[in-house]
OpenMM code with the backbone's topology and positions (N, CA, C; nanometers):
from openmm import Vec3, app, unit

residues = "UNK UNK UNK UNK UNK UNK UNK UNK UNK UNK UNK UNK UNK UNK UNK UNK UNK UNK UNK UNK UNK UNK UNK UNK UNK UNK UNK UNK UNK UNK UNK UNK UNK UNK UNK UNK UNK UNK UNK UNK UNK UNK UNK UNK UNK UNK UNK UNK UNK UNK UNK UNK UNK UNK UNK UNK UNK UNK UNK UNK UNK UNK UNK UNK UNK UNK UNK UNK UNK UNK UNK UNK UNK UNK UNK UNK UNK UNK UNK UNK UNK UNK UNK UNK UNK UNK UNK UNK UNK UNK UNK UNK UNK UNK UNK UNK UNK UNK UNK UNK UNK UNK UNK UNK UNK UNK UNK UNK UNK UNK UNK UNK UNK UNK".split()
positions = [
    Vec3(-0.0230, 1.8122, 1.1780),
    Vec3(-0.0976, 1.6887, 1.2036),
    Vec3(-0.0711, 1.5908, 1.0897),
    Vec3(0.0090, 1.4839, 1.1305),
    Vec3(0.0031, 1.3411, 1.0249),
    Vec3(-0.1539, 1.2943, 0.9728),
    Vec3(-0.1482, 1.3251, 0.8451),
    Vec3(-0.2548, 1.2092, 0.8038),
    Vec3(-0.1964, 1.1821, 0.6678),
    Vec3(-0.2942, 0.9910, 0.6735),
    Vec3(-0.2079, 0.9268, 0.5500),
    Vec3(-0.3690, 0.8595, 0.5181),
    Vec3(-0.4012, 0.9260, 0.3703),
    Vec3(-0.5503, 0.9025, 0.3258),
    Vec3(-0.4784, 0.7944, 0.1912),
    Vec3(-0.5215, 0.6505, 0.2183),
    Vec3(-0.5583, 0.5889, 0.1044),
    Vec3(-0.6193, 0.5747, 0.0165),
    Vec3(-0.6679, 0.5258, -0.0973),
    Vec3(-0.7922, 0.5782, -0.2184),
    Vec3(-0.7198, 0.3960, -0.3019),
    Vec3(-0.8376, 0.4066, -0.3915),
    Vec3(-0.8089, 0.3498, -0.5037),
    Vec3(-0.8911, 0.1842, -0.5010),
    Vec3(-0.9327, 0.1670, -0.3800),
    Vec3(-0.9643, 0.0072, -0.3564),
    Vec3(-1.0748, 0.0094, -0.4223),
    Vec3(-1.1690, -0.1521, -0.4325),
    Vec3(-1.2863, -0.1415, -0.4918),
    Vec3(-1.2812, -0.3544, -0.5595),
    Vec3(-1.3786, -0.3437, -0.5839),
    Vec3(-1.3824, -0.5333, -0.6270),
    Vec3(-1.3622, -0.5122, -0.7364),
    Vec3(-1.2629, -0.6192, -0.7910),
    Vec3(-1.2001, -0.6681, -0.9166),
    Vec3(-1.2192, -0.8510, -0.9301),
    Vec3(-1.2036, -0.8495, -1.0208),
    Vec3(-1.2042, -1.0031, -1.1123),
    Vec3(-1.0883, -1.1067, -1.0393),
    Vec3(-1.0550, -1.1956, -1.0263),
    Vec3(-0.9199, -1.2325, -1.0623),
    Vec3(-0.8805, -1.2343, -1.1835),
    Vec3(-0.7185, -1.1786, -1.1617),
    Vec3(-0.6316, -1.1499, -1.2621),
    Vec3(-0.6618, -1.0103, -1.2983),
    Vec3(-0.7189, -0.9335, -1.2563),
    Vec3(-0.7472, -0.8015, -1.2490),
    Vec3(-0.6351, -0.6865, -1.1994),
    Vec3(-0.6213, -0.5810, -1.2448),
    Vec3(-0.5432, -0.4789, -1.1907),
    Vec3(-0.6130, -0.3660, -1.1090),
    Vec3(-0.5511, -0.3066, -1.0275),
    Vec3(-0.5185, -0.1880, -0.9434),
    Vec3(-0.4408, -0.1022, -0.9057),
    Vec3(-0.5006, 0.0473, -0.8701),
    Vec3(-0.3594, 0.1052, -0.8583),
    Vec3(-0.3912, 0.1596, -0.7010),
    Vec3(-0.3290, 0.1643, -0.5930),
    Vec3(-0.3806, 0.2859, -0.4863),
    Vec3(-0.2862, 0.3871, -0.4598),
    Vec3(-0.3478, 0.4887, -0.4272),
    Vec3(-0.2903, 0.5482, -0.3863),
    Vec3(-0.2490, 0.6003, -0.2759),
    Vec3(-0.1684, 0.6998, -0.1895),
    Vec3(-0.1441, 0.6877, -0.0553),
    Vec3(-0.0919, 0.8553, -0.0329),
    Vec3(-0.1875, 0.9315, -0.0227),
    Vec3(-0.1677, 1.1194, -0.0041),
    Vec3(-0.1364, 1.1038, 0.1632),
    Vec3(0.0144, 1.1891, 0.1930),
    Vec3(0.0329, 1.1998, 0.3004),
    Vec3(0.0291, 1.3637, 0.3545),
    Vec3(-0.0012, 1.4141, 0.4484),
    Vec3(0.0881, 1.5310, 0.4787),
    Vec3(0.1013, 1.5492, 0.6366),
    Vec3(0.1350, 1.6293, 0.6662),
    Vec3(0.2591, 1.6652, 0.7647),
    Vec3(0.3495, 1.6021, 0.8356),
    Vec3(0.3979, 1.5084, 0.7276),
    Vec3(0.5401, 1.5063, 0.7342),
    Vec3(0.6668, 1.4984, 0.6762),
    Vec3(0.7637, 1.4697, 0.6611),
    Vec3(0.9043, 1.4895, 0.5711),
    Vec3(0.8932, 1.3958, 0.5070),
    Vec3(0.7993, 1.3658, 0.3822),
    Vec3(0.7797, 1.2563, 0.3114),
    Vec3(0.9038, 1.1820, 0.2605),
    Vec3(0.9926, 1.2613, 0.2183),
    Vec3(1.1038, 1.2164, 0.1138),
    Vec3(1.2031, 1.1589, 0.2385),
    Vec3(1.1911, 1.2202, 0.3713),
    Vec3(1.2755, 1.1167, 0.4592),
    Vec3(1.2699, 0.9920, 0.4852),
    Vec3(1.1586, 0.9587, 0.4575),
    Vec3(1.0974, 0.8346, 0.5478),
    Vec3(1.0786, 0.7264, 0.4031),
    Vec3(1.0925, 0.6407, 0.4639),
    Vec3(1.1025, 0.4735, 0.3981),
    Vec3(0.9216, 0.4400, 0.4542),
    Vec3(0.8495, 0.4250, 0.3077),
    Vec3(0.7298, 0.4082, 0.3009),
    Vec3(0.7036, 0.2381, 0.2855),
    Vec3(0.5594, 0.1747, 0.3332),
    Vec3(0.5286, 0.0747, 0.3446),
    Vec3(0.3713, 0.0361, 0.2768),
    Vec3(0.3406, -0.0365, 0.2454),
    Vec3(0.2187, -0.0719, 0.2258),
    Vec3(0.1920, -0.1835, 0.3033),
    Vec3(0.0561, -0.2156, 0.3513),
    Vec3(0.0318, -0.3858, 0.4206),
    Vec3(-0.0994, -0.3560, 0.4006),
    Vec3(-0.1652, -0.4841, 0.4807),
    Vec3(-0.2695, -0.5142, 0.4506),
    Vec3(-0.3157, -0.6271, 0.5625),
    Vec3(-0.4609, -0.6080, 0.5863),
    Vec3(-0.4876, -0.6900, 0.6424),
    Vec3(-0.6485, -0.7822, 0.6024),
    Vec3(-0.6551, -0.9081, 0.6499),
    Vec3(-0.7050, -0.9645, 0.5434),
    Vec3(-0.8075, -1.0195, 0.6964),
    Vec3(-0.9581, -1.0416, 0.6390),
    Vec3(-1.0324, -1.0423, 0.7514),
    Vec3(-1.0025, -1.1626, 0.8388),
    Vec3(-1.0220, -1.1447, 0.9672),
    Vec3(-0.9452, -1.2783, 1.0658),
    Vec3(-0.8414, -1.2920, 1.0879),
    Vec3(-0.7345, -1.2137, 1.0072),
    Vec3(-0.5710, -1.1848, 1.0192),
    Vec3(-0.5017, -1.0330, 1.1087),
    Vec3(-0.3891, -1.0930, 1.0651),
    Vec3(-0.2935, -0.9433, 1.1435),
    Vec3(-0.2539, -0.9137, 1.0190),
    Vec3(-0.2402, -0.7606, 1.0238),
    Vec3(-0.1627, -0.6806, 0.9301),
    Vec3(-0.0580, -0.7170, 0.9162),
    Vec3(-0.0321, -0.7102, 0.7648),
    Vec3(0.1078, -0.8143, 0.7703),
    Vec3(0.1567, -0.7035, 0.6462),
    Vec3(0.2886, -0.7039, 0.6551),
    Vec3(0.3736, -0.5402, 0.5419),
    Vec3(0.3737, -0.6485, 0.3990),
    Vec3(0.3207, -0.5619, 0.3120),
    Vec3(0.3141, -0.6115, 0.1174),
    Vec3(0.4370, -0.5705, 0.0664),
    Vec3(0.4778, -0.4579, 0.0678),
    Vec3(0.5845, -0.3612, -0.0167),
    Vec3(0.6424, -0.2854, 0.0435),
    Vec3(0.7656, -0.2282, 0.0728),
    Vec3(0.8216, -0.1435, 0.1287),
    Vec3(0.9385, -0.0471, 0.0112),
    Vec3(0.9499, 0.0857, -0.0031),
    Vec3(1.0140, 0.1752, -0.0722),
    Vec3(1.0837, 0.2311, 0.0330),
    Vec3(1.2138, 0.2277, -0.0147),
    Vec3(1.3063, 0.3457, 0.1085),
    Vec3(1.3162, 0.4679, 0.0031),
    Vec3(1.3993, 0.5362, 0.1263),
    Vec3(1.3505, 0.6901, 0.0667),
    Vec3(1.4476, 0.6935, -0.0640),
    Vec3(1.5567, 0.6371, -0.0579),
    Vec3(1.6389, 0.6298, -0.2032),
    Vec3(1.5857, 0.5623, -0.2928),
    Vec3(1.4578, 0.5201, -0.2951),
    Vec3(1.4261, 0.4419, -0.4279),
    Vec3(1.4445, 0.2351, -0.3712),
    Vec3(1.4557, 0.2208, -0.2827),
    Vec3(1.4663, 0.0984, -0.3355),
    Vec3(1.3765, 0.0089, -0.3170),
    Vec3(1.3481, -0.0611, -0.3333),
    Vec3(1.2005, -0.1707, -0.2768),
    Vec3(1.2148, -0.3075, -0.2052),
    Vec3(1.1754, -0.3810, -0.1691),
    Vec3(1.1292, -0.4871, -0.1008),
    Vec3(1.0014, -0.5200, -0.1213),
    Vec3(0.9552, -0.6517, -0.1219),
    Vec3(0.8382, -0.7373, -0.1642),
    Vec3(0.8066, -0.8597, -0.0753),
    Vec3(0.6878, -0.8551, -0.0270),
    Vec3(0.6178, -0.9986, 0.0410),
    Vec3(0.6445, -1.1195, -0.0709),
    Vec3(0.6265, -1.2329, -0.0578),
    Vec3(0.7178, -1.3150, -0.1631),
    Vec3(0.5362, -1.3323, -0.2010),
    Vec3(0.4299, -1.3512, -0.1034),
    Vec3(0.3026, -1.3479, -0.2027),
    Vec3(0.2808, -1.3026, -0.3120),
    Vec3(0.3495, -1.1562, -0.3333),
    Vec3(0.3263, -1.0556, -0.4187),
    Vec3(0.4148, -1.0235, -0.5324),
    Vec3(0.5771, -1.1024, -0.5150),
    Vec3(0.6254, -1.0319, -0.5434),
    Vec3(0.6136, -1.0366, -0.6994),
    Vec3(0.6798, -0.9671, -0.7788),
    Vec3(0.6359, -0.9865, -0.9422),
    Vec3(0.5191, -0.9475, -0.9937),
    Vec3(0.3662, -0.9359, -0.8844),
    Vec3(0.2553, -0.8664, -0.9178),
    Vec3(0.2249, -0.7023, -0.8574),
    Vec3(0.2963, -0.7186, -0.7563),
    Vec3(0.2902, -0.5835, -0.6874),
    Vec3(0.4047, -0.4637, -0.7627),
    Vec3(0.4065, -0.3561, -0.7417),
    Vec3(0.4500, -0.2430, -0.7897),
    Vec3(0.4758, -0.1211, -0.6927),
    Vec3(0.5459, -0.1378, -0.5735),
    Vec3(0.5366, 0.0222, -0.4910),
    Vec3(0.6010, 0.0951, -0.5700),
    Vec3(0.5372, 0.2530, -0.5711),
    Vec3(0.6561, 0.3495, -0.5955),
    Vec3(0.5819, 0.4775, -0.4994),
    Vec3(0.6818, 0.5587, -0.5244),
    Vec3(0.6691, 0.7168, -0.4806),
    Vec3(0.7122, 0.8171, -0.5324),
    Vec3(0.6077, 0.9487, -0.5405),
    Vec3(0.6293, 1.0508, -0.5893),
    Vec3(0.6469, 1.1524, -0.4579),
    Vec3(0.7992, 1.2007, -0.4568),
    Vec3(0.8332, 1.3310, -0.3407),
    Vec3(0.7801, 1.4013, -0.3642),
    Vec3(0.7637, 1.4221, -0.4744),
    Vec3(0.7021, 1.6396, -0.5033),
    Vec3(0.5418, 1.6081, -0.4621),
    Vec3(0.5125, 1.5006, -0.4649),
    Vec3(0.3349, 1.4966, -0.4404),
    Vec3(0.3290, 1.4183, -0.3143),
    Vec3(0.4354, 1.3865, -0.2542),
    Vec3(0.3953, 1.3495, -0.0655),
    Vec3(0.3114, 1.1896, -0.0992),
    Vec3(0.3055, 1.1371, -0.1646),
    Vec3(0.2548, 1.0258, -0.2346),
    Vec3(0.3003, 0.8734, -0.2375),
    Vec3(0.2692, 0.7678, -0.2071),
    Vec3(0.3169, 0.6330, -0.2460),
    Vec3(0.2105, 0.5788, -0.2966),
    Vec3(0.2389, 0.4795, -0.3846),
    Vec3(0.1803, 0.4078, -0.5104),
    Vec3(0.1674, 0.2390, -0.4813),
    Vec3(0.0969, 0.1925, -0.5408),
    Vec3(0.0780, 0.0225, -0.4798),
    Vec3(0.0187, 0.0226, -0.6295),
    Vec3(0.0646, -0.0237, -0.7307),
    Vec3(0.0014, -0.1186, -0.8650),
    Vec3(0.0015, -0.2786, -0.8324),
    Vec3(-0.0912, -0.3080, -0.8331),
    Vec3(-0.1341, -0.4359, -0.8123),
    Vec3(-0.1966, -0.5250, -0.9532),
    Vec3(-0.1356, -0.6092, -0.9784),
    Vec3(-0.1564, -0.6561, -1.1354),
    Vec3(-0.1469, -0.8281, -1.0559),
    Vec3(-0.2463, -0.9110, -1.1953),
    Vec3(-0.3189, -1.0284, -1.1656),
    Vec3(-0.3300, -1.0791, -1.0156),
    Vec3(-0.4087, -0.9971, -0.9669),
    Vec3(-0.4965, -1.0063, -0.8588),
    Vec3(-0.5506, -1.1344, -0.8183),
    Vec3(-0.5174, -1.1921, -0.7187),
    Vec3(-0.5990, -1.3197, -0.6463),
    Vec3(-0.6828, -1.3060, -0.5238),
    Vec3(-0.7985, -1.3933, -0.5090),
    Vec3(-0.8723, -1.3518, -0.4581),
    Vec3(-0.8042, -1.3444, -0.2967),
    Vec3(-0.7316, -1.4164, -0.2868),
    Vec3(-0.6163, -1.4070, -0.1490),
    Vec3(-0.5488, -1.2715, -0.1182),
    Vec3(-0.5655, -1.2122, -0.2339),
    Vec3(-0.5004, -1.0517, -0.2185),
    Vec3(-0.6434, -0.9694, -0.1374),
    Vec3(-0.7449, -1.0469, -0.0884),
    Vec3(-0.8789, -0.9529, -0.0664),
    Vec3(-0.8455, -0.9027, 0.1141),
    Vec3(-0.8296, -0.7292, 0.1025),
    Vec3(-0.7433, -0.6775, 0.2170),
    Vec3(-0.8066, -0.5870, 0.2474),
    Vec3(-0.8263, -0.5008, 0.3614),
    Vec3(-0.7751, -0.3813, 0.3735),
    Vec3(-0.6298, -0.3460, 0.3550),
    Vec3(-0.6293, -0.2514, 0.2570),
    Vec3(-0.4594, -0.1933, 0.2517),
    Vec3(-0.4590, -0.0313, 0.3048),
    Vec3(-0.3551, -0.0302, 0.3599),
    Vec3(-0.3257, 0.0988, 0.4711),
    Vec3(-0.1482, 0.1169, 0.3876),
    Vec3(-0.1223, 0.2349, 0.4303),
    Vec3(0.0118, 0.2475, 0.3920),
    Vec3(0.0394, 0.3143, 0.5050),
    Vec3(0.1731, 0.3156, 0.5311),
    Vec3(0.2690, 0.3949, 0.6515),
    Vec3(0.4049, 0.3949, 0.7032),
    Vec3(0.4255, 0.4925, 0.7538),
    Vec3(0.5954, 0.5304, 0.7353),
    Vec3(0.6636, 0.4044, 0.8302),
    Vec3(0.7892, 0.2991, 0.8241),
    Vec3(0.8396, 0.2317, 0.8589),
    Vec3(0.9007, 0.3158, 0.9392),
    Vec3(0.9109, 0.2619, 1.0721),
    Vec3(0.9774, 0.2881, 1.1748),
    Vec3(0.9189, 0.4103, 1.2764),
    Vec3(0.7703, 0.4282, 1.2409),
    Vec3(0.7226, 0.5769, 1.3057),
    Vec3(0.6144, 0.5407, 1.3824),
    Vec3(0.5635, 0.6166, 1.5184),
    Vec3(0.4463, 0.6231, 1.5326),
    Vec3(0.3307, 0.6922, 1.4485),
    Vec3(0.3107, 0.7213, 1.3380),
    Vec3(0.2153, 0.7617, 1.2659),
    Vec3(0.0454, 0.7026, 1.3267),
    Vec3(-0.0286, 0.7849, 1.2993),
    Vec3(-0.1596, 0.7067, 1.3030),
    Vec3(-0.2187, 0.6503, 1.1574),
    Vec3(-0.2694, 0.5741, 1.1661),
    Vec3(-0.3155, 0.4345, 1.0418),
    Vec3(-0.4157, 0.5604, 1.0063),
    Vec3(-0.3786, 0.5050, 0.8854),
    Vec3(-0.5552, 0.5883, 0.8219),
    Vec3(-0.6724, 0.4623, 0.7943),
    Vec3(-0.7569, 0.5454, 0.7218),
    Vec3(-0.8943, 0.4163, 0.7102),
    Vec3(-0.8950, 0.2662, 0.6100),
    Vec3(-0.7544, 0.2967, 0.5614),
    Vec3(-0.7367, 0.1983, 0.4479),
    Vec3(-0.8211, 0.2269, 0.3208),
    Vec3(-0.7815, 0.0709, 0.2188),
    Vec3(-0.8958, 0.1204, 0.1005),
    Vec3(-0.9228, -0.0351, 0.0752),
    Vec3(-1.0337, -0.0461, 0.0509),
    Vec3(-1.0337, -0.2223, 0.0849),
    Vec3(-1.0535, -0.2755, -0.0515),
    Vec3(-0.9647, -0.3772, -0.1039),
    Vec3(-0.9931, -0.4264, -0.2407),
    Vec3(-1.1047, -0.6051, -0.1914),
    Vec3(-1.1764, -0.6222, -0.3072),
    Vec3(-1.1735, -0.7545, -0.2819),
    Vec3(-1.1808, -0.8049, -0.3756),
    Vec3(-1.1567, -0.9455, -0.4427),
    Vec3(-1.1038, -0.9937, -0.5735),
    Vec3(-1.1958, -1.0955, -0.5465),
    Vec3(-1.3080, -1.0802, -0.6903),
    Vec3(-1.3867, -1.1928, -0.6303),
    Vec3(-1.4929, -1.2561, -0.7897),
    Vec3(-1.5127, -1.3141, -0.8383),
    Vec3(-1.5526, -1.3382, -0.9800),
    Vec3(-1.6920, -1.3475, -0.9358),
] * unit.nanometer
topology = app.Topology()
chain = topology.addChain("A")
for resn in residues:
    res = topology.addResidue(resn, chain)
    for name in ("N", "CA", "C"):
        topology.addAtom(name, app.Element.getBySymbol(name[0]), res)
């Protein structure tokens, strides 16, 4: 059974940091090209960061330079560091495998708010 449990959200400042995290299991983590997005209330989920399975990344141009994906194989894991935070970054963030039917997990909702 796929599940992909997010963690890490919570209200921050602007210009504030974050890290989330993204525990997957049952599936071939290290195959799959991982994603982060987010959706922002009144909007569509729209993709933040993307990691392929070789390491490489891609960036929403909102983000890019503040955001941080990575992934750890041995821990089934993807990473979202989020550094100087705007209150426009205020999301649910979900992570999930590009190109799969996976089911969404519950997200982790940040909101950036002074």
């Amino acid at each position: 059974q796929v599940q992909l449990v997010e963690s890490g959200g919570g209200l921050v400042q602007p210009g504030g940091s974050l890290r989330f995290s993204c525990a997957t299991s049952g599936i071939i983590f290290r195959a799959y090209t991982m994603a982060w997005y987010r959706q922002a209330p009144g909007r569509q989920r729209e993709e933040v960061a993307v990691i392929f399975y070789g390491g490489a990344t891609t960036y929403a141009e909102s983000v890019k330079g503040r955001f941080t994906i990575s992934r750890d194989n041995a821990k089934n894991t993807v990473y979202l560091q989020m550094n100087s935070l705007k209150p426009e970054d205020t999301a649910v963030y979900y992570c999930n495998a590009k190109l799969s039917n996976f089911p969404w997990g519950q997200g982790t909702l940040v909101t950036v708010s002074s």
